[in-house]
C-alpha positions as a Markdown table, in Angstrom:
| # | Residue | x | y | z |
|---|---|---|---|---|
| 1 | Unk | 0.7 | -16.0 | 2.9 |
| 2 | Unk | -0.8 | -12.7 | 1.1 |
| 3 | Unk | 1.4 | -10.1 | 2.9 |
| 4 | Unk | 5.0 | -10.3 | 4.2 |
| 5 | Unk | 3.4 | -9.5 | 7.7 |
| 6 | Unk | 0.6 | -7.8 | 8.9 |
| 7 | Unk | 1.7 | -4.5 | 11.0 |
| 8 | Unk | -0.7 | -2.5 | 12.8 |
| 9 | Unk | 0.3 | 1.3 | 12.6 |
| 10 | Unk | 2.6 | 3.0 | 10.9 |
| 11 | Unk | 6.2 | 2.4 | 12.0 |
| 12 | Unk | 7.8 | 4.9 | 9.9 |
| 13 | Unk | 7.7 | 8.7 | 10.7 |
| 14 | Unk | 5.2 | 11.1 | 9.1 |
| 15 | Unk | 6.4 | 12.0 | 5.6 |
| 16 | Unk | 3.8 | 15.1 | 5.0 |
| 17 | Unk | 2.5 | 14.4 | 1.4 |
| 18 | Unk | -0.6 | 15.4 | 0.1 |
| 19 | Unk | -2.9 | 13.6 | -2.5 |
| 20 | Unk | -1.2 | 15.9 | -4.9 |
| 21 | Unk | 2.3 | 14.6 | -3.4 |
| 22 | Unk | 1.5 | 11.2 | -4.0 |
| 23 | Unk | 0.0 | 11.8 | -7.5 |
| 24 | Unk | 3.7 | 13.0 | -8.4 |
| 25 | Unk | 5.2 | 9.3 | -7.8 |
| 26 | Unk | 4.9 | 7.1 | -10.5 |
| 27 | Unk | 3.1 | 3.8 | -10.4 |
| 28 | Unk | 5.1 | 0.7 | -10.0 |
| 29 | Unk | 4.6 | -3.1 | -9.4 |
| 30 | Unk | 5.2 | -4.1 | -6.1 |
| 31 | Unk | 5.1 | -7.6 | -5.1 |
| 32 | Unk | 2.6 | -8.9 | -2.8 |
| 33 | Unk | 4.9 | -11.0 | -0.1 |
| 34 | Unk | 6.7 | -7.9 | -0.1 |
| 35 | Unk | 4.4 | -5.6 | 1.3 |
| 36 | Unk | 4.0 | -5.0 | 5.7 |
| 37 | Unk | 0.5 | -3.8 | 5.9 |
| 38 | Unk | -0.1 | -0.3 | 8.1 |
| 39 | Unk | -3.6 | -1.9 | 8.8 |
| 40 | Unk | -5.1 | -5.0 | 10.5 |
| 41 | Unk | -8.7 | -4.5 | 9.5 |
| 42 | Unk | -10.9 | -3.6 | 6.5 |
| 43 | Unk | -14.0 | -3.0 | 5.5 |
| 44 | Unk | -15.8 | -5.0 | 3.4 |
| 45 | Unk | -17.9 | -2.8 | 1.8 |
| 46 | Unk | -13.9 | -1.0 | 0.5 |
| 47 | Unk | -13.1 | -4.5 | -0.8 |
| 48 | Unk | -16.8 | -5.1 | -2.6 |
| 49 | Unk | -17.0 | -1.4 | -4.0 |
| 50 | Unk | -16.9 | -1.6 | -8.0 |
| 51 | Unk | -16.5 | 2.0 | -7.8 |
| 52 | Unk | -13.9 | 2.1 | -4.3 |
| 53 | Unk | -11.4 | 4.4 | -6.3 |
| 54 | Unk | -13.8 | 6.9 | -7.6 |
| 55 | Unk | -12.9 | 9.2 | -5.3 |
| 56 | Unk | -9.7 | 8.1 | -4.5 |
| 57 | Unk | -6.2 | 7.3 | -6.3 |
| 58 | Unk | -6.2 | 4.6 | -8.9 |
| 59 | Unk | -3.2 | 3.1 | -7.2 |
| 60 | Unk | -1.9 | 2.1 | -3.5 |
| 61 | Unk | 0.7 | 4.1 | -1.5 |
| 62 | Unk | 3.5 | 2.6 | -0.3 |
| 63 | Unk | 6.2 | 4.1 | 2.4 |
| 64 | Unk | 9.5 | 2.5 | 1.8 |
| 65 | Unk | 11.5 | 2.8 | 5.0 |
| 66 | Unk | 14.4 | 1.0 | 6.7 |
| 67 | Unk | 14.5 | -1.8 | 4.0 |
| 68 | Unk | 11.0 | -2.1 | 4.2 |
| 69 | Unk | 7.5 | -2.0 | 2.3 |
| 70 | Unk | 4.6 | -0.4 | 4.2 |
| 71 | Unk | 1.1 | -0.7 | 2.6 |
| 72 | Unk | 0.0 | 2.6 | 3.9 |
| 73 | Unk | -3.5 | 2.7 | 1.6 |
| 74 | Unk | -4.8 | 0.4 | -0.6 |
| 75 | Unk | -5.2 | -2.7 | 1.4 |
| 76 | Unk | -8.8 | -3.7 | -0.7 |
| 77 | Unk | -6.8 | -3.3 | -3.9 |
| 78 | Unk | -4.0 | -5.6 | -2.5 |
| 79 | Unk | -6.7 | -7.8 | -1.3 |
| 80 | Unk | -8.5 | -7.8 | -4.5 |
| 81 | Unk | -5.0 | -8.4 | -6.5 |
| 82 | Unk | -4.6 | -11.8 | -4.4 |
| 83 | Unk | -8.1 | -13.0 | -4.1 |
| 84 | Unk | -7.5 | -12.6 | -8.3 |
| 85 | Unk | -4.5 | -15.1 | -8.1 |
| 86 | Unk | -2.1 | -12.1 | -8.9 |
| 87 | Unk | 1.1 | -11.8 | -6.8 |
| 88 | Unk | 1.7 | -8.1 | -8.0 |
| 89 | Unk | 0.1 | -4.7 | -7.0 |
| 90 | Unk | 0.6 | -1.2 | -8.9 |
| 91 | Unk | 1.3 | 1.5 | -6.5 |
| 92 | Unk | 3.4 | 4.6 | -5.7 |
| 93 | Unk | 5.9 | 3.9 | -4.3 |
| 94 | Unk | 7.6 | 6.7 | -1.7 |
| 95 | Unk | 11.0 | 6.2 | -0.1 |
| 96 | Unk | 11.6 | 8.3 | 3.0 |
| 97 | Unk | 15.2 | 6.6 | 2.9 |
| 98 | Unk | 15.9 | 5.1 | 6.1 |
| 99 | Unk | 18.4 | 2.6 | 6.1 |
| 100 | Unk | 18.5 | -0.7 | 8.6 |
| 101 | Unk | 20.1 | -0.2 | 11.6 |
């Protein structure tokens, strides 16, 4: 298994940031089986791209809530990471600290 679980939506509430928001968070690895993806689908032409972060960030966003990773954007580069045999992404990582209930 790629993904901890494949989640459709975001669970989480809305946390407001910006581009430039997320630009402040520094990169981290994030493990692969760790991640709950946001999205079920994706486009293959995203995943194909040489050039899919050209106009984008360099690295995915993830929403840390309630004890959980969400993969909010990046899923080609996730995909890309695994399909590479690497169990390890490099993404920002935002906690909105929520804590299990």
């Amino acid at each position: 298994m790629i993904f901890k679980r494949v989640g459709d939506g975001r669970p989480y509430p809305d946390h407001g940031l910006s581009s430039r928001g997320w630009a402040a968070i520094p990169p981290r690895q994030v493990r692969l089986d760790q991640l709950v993806t946001t999205k079920d689908t994706l486009h293959l032409v995203a995943l194909l791209d040489e050039d899919s972060t050209f106009y984008g960030d360099l690295f995915a966003h993830v929403v840390s809530w309630q004890g959980e990773l969400y993969l909010e954007d990046g899923l080609h580069r996730a995909l890309r990471a695994a399909l590479q045999q690497r169990a390890v992404l490099h993404a920002r990582v935002h906690d909105l600290a929520g804590a299990p209930a």
